[in-house]
N, C-alpha and C positions, 0 to 999 in steps of 0.2 A: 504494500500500500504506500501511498504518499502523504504526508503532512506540509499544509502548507502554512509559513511563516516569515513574518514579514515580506510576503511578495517573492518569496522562494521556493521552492518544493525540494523536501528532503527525503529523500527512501527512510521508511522506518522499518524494522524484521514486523513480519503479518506473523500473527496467532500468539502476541506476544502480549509489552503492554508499552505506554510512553510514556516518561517524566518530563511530566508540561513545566516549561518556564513563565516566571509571570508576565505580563501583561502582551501575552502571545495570541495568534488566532491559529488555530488547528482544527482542516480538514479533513474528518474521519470518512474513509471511502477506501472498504476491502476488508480485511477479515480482524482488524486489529479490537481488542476485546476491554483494554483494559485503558485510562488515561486516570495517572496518576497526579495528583496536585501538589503545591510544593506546602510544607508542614509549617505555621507559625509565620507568614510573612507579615512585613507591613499592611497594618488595616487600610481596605481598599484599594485592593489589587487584585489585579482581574486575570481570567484566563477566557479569549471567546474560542465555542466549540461549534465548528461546522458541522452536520454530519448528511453525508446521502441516507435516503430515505429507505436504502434498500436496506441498511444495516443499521435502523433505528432498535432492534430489537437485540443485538447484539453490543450495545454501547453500554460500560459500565464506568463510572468514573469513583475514585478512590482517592484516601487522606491516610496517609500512615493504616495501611489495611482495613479502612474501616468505610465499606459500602457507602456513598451520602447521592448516589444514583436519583432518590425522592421516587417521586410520580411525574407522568406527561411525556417524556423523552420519545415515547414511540406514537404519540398523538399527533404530530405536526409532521405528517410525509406528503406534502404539498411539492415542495421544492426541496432545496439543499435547503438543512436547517436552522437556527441559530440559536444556540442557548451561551447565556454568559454564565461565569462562575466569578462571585465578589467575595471576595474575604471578608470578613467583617468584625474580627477580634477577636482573642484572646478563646472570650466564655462561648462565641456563638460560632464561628470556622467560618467553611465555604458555604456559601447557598449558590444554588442550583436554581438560574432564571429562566426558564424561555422565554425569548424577546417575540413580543407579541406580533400577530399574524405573519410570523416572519421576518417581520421589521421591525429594528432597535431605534428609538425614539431618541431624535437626534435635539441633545441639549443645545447646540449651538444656533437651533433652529426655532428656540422656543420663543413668541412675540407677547406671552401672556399666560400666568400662573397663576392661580385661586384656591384656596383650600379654609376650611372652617373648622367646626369640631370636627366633625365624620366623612368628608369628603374634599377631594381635590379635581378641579378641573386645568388642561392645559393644552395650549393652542401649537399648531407645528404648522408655523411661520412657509415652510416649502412646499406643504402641501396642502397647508389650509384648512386639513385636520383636527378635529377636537378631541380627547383624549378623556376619561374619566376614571377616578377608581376612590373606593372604598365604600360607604353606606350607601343604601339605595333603597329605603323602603317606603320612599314616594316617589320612583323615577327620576330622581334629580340627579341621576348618573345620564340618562338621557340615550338610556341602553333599549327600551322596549321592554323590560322586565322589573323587577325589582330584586333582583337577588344584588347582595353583597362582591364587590372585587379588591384585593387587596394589591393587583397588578392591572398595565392599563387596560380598557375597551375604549373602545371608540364610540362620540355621540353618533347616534343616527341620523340619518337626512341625507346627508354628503353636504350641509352647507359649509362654508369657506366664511369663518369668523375673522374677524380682524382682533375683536378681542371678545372676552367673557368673565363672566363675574358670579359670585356666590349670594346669595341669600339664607335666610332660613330656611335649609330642606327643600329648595327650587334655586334654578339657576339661571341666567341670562347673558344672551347673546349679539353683538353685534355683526351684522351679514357683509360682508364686503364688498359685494356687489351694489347694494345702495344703502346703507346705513339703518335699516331696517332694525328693529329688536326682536327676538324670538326666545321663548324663553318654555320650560321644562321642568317637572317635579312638582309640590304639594302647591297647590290651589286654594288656601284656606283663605277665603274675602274674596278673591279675587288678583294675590299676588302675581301673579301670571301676566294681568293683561289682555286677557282673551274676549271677557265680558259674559264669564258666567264661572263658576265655584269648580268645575270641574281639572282635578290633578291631569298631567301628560306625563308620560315615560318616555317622552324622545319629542325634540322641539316644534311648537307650533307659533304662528306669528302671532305678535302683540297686535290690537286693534289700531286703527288711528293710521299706516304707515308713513308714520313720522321718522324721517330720518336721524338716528340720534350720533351725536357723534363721542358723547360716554352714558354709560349705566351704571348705577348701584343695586343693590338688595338689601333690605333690610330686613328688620324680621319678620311680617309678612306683608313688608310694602315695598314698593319698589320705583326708583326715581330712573329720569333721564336728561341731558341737554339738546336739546333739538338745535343740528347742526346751523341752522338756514341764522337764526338769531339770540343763540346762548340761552333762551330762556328755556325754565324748569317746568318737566310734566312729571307727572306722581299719581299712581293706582293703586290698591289693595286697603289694607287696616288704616283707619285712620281714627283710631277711638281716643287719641289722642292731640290732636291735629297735626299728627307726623304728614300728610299731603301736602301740609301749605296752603289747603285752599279758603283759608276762614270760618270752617266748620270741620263736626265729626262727622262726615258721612262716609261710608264706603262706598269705594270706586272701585271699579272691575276693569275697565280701559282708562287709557288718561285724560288726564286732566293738569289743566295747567296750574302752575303754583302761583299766588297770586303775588302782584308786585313788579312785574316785566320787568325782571332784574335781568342781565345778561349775565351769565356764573362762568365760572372757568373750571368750577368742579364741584359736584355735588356727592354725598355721601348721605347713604340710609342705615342707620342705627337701630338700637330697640326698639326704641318708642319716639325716637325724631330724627330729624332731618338735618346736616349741616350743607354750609354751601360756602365759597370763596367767589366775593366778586368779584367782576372784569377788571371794573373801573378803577378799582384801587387794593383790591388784595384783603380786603376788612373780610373775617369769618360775620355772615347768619346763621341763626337759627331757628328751628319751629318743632313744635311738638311735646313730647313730656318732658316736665321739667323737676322731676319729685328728688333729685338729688343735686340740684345745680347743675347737673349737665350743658343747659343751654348756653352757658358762659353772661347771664346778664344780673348776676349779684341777687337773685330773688330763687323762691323756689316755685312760680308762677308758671305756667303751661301755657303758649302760645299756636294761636294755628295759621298762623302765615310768620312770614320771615323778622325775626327781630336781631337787630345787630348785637352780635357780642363785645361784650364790654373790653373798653383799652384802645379802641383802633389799632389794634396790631393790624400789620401788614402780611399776611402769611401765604408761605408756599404751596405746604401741605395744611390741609388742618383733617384727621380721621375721628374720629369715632369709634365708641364700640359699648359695651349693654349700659353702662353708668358713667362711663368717664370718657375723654378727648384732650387729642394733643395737640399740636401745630409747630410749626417751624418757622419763626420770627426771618422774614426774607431779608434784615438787614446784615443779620450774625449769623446766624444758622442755630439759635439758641432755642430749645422745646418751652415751651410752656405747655400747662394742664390744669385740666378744669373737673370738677364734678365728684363721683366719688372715691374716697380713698382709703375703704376700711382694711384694703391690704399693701396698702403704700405704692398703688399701679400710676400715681400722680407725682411720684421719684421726687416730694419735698423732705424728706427724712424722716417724717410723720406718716400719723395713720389717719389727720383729720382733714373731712372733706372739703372743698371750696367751691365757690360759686362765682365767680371770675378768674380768669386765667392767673398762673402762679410760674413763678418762672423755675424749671427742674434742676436738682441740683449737681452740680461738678462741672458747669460751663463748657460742658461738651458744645461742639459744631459741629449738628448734625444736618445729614444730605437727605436721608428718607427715614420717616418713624411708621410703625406696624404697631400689632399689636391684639389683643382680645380680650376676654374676661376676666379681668383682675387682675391684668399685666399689660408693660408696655416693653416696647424695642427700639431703639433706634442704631443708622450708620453712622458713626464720624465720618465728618469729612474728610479729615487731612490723612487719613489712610483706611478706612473702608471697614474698620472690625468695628461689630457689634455689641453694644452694650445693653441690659436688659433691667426691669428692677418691678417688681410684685409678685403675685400670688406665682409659688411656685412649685405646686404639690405632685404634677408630674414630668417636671424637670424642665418647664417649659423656658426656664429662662438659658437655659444652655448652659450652664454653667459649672455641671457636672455635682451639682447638690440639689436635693428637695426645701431647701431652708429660701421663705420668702425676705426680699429686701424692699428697703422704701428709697434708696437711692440708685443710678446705674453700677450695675459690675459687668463683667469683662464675660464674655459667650468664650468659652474655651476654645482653643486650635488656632488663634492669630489669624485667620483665613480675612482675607481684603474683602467684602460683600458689594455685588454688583445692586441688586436687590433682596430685601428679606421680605415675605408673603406672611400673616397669620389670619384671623379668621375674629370678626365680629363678637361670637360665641362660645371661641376653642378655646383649646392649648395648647394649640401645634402651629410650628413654624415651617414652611420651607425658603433658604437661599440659593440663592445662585452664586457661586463663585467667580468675583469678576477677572482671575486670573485665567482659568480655565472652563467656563462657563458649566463648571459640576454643579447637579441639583445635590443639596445635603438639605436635611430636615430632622425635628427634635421636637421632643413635647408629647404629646397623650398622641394614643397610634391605635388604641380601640379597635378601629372597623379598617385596619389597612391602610389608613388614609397620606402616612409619609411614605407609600411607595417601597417600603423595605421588605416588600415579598412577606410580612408575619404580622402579627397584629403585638406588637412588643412596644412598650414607652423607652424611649430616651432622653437622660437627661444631659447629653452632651452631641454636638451636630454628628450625624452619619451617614455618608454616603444611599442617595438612593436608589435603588435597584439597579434600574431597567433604563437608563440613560448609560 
């Protein structure tokens, strides 16, 4: 038989076995039975394995004599096939991936990444492709089913998203072809879009075809910017006037947010709404406001847009179930608003505020993340991440279970291009801007960091299937 390596082909003895090297690609085709792995390497190191389909039943692959072959290997005899093999440390060895329908999902192609508590979605930039995995027990994987995947599928349709975004337990799409919204999973109000209560397991269009040129989700509402003139439309729960429209009614299709503000970025939360203006960068808000969240010094609930206090100028400003951060666009300095009974507002404290608070250790940060009872941000002047709240499954990366109320240091020094978290989660995913690796950390329940198992990490690890 032959192995092929780096763009070589080497005779191997047939009926024998091979000691793979790492980060090699080896084509099994012929009689060879056994591919050994090398014992104890550096975490995150890979072995990819070809193999013909004739001889799928015949492939055994091995760690210091100890079978780790799994299940599938003889499932995929389509074409030549492609399974990776990733180290992953110490306690846990090699796992055993097949790269799904045959093709390995290329990080360097990704234009867009989304993940919450129980689910991850992600866009593949060359093919236009959507990607989904882990919970799915209202379709919001976008599969036609609702079973669970802890590795990728693909949404249905064949639309060609430019980007996509998470909600509570439904998901949303922008079409690329004209800006359209389409969107997927639990329908409770009318999150969706569609203009009736009924859940989808794989995308159907929003009413209205408004071209949007960004989307949020929140928890069962859902906002947009209509491309043509920045202004804000919002459908679903509005029992607190997270819509924006001056009342609690629910809306099934959109509606527009009232105040013909032009935004440059809107964001849907728990129970309200954030937005950044055009004209000058000032955070609004609208909707519940039972923990200060809104950033306007009261505990008062608002159902159209009210400005947050300070005129801060901001880049980002996110959200997430009780609290919000921003990025002061003069420094790059966080400030945070709302609640802080686990110190996710990084003042050193655990008490909450009702106007913006400036976070502490005068980091200058480039992009802040974050979710329920935790926050994240990048430094700027070299790209590592820093973390600080609720941190009960390791979400702060920082290799402990013990929460902080100010930033500490995400372990492994890695420069971050982007870090993704989830509204509602505890789970992180980055992208490494040196090498554009997907790594992810934090509660992993339903699959959802892609690590082929359903295991918590409290320090970043490499994921799967990229």
């Amino acid at each position: 038989m032959s192995v092929y390596i780096g763009g070589k082909v080497y005779s191997v003895p047939t009926t024998t076995s091979y000691n793979a090297s790492l980060s090699e690609s080896i084509l099994v085709s012929g009689s060879l039975q056994y591919i050994i792995l090398p014992l104890n390497p550096i975490n995150g190191s890979y072995v990819n394995i070809f193999f013909d389909p004739a001889y799928a039943n015949n492939l055994i692959i091995e760690n210091n004599g100890k079978n780790i072959n799994g299940t599938g290997l003889s499932y995929y005899v389509l074409d030549y096939n492609d399974f990776i093999a990733k180290y992953v440390s110490n306690s846990i060895g090699w796992l055993i991936h097949p790269i799904v329908m045959g093709t390995k999902l290329d990080c360097f192609n990704i234009s867009s990444i989304s993940i919450d508590d129980n689910y991850t979605l992600c866009n593949d930039s060359s093919t236009g492709s959507t990607w989904s995995w882990g919970h799915n027990s209202y379709g919001e994987l976008g599969t036609g089913n609702m079973i669970n995947y802890s590795s990728p599928v693909s949404v249905l349709g064949g639309i060609s998203f430019t980007q996509t975004y998470i909600g509570n337990q439904f998901s949303l799409g922008i079409r690329g072809s004209d800006g359209t919204a389409w969107a997927w999973g639990y329908n409770w109000v009318g999150a969706l879009g569609t203009g009736n209560m009924t859940s989808y397991s794989s995308p159907v269009s929003v009413l209205g075809g408004i071209s949007f040129s960004q989307l949020s989700g929140g928890m069962y509402h859902s906002l947009g910017i209509r491309g043509s003139d920045g202004t804000a439309w919002a459908w679903g729960f509005n029992s607190s006037g997270q819509l924006g429209t001056g009342n609690i009614t629910y809306y099934s299709s959109p509606v527009s947010v009232l105040g013909g503000i032009s935004w440059n970025k809107v964001f849907g939360c728990y129970n309200c709404s954030f937005g950044i203006r055009s004209l000058d960068g000032t955070a609004w808000a609208w909707g519940g406001n039972d923990t200060g969240q809104l950033g306007t010094n009261n505990a008062t609930s608002y159902s159209s847009p009210i400005s947050v206090l300070g005129a801060i100028s901001f880049v980002q400003v996110i959200g997430f179930n009780s609290h919000f951060l921003g990025i002061k666009g003069s420094d790059g300095s966080a400030w945070a608003w709302g609640k802080n009974d686990y110190g996710q507002l990084g003042t050193g404290d655990i008490i909450s505020y009702s106007s913006p608070v400036s976070v502490l250790g005068g980091i200058s940060f480039k992009q802040l993340s974050g979710g329920n009872g935790h926050s994240l941000g990048i430094r700027g002047s070299d790209g590592t991440a820093w973390a600080w709240g609720l941190n009960t499954y390791g979400t702060l990366g920082n290799n402990t279970r013990t929460s902080y109320s100010s930033p500490v240091s995400v372990v492994g020094g890695i420069s971050w291009k982007q870090i993704i978290g989830g509204i509602n989660g505890y789970s992180y995913l980055g992208i490494n801007g040196s090498n554009n690796q997907i790594w992810g950390w934090g509660q992993n329940v339903y699959g959802q960091l892609g690590t082929g198992n359903i295991t918590s990490y409290s320090s970043p690890i490499l994921v799967l299937f990229f």
